[in-house]
Backbone as JSON, one array per atom type, in Angstrom:
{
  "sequence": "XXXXXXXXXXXXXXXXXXXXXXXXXXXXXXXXXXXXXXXXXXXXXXXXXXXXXXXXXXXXXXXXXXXXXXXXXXXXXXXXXXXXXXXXXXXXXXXXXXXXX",
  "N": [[35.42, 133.25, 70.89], [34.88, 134.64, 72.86], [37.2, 135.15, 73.94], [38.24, 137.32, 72.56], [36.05, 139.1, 72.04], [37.24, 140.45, 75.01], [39.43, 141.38, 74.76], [39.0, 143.09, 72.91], [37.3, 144.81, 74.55], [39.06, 145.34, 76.68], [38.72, 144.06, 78.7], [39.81, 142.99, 81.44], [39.41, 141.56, 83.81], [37.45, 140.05, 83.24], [38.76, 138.06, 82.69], [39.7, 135.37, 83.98], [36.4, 134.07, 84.79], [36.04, 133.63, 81.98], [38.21, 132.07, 81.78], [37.31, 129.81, 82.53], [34.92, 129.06, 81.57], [36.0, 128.45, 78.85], [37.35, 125.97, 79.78], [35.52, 123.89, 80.46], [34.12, 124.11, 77.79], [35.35, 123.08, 76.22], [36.07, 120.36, 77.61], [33.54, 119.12, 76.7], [33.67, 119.72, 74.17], [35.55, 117.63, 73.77], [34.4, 115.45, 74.62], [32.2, 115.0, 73.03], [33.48, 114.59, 70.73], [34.17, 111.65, 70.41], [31.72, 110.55, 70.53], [29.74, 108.57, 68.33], [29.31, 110.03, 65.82], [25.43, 111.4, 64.98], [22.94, 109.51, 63.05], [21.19, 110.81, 61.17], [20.91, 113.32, 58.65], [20.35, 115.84, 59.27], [22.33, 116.34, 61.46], [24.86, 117.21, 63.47], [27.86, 118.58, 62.05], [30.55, 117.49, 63.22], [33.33, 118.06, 62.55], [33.16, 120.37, 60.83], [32.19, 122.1, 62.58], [35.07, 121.98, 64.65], [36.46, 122.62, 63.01], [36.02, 125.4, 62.96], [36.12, 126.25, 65.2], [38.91, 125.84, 65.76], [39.83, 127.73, 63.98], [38.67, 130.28, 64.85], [40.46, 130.13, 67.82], [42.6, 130.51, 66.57], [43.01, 133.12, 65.68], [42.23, 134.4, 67.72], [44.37, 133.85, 69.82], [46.37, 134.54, 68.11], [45.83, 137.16, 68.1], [45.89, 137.36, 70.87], [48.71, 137.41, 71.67], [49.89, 139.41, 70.47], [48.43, 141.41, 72.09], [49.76, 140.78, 74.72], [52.59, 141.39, 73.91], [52.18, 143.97, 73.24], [51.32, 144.71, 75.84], [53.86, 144.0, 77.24], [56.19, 145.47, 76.15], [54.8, 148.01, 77.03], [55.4, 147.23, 80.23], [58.54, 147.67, 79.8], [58.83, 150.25, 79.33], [57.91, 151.13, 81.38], [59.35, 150.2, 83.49], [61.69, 151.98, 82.54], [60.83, 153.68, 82.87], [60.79, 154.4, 85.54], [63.31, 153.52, 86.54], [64.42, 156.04, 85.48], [63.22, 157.96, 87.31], [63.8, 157.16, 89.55], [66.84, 157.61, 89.63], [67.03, 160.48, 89.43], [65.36, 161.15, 92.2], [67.7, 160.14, 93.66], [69.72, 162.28, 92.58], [70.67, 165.39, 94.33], [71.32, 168.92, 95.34], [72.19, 169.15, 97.61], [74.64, 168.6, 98.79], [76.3, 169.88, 96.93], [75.93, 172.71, 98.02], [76.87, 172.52, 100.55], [79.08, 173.99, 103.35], [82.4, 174.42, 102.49], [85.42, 173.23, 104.21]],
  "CA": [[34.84, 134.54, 70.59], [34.63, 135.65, 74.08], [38.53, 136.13, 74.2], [38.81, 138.06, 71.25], [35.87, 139.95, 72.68], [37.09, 140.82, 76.27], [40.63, 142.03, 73.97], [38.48, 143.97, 71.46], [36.74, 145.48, 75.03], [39.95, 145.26, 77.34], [38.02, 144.12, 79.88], [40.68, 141.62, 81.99], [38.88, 141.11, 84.7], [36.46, 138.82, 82.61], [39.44, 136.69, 82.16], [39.16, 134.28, 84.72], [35.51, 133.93, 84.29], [36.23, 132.89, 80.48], [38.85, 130.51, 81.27], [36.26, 128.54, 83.51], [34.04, 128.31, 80.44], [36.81, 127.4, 77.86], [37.79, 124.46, 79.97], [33.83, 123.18, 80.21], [33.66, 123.83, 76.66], [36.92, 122.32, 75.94], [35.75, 118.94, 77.9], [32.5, 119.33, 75.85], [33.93, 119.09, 72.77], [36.43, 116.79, 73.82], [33.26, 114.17, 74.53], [31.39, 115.26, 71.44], [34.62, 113.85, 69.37], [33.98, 110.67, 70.74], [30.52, 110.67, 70.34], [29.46, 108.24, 67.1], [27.65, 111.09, 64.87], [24.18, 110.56, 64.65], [22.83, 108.99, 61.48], [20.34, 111.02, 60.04], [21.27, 114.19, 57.65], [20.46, 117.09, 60.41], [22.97, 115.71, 63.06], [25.58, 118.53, 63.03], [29.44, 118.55, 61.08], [31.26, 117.75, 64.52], [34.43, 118.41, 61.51], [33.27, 121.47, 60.57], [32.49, 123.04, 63.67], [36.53, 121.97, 65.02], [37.25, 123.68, 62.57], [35.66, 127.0, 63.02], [36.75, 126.32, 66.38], [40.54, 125.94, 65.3], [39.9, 129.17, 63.66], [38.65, 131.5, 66.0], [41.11, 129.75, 68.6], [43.68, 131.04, 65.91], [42.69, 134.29, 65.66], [42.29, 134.82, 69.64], [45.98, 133.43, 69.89], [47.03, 135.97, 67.53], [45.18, 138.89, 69.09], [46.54, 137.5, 72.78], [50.28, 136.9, 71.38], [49.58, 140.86, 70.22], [48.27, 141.73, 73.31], [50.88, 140.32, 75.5], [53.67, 141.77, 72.93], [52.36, 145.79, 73.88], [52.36, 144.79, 77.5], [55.9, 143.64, 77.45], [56.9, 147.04, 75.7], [54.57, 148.55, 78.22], [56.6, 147.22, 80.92], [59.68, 148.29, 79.89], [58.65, 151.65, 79.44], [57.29, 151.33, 82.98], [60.93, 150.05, 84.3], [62.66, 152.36, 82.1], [60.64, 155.3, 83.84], [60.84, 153.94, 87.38], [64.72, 153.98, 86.68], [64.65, 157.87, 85.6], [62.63, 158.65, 88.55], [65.1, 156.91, 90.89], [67.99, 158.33, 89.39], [66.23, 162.07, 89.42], [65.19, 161.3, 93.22], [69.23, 160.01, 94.44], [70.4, 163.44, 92.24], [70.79, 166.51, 95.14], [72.28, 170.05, 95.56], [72.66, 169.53, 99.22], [76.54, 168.4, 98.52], [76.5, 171.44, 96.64], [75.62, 173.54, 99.13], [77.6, 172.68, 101.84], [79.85, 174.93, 102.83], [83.84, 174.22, 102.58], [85.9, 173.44, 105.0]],
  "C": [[34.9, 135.44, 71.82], [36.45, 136.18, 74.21], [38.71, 137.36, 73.5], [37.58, 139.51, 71.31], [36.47, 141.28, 74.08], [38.77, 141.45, 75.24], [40.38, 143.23, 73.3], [37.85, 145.66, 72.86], [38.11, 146.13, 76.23], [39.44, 145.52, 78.46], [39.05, 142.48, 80.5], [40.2, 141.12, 83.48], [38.02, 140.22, 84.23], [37.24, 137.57, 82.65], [38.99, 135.35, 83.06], [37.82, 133.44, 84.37], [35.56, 133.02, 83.21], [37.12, 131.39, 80.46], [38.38, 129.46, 81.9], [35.54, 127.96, 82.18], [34.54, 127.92, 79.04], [37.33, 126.3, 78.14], [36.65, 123.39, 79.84], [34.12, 123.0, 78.59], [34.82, 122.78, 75.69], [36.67, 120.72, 76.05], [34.56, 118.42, 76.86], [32.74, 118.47, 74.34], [34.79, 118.0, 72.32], [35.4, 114.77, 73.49], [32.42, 114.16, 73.57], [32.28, 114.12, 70.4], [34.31, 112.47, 69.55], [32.94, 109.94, 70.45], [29.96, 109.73, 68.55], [28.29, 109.32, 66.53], [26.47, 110.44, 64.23], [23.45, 110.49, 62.93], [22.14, 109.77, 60.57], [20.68, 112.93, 60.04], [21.31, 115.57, 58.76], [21.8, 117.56, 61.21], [24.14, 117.16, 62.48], [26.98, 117.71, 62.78], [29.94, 118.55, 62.48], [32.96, 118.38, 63.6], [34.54, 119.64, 61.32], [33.15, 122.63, 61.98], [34.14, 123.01, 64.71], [37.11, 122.56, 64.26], [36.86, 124.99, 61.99], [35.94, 127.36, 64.16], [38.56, 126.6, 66.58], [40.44, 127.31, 64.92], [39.93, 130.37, 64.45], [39.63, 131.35, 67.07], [42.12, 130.67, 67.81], [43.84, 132.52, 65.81], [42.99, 134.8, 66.98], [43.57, 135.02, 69.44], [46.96, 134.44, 69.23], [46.94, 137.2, 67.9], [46.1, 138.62, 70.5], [47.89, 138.12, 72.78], [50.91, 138.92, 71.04], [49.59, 141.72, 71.23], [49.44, 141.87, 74.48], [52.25, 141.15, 74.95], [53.56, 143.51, 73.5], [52.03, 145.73, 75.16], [53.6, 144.74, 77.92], [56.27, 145.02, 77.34], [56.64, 148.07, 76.75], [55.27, 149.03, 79.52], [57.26, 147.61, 81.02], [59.83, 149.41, 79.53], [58.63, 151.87, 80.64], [58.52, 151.38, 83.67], [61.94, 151.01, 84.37], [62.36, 153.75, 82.84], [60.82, 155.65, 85.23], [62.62, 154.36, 87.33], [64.99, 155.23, 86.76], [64.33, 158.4, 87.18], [63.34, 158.06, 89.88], [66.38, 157.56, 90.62], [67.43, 159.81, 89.29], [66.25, 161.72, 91.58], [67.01, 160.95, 93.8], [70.13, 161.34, 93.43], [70.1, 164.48, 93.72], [71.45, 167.43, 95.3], [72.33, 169.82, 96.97], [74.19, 169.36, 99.04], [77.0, 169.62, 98.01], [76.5, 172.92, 97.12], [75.78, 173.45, 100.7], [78.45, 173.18, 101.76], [81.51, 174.07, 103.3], [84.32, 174.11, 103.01], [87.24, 173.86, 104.55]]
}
């Protein structure tokens, strides 16, 4: 949720931050799986929450894959303008305006 937040806010400086607490939560749930579920009726769906976890993971992934996709384009707008503006700066009338021998 928090990726798909800090995407929704395009706040990338959070990133880091986040990917500290998706690896914790990551190990988390990694030792949860393991975990014999406890016997009596309360104990929580470790099943169902992996897979609301799969979900939103899926979602993110799609938003990032999105994300990443209009940076690229970004980019090569960025390159394609850097090129103009080098080819504009090596154009000059001084050649033009020397005089003849």
């Amino acid at each position: 949720m928090g990726e798909l937040s800090i995407l929704a806010e395009q706040k990338a400086d959070e990133l880091p931050e986040l990917k500290k607490k998706k690896v914790v939560l990551a190990s988390r749930l990694g030792q949860a799986a393991q975990m014999p579920l406890l016997p009596h009726p309360d104990a929580f769906d470790l099943a169902a929450l992996a897979s609301l976890v799969e979900a939103v993971e899926a979602q993110s992934r799609q938003e990032i894959r999105s994300h990443l996709d209009l940076l690229g384009k970004r980019l090569l707008a960025l390159q394609e303008e850097h090129q103009y503006w080098r080819e504009c700066l090596n154009v000059s009338f001084a050649k033009f305006c020397e005089p003849i021998p």
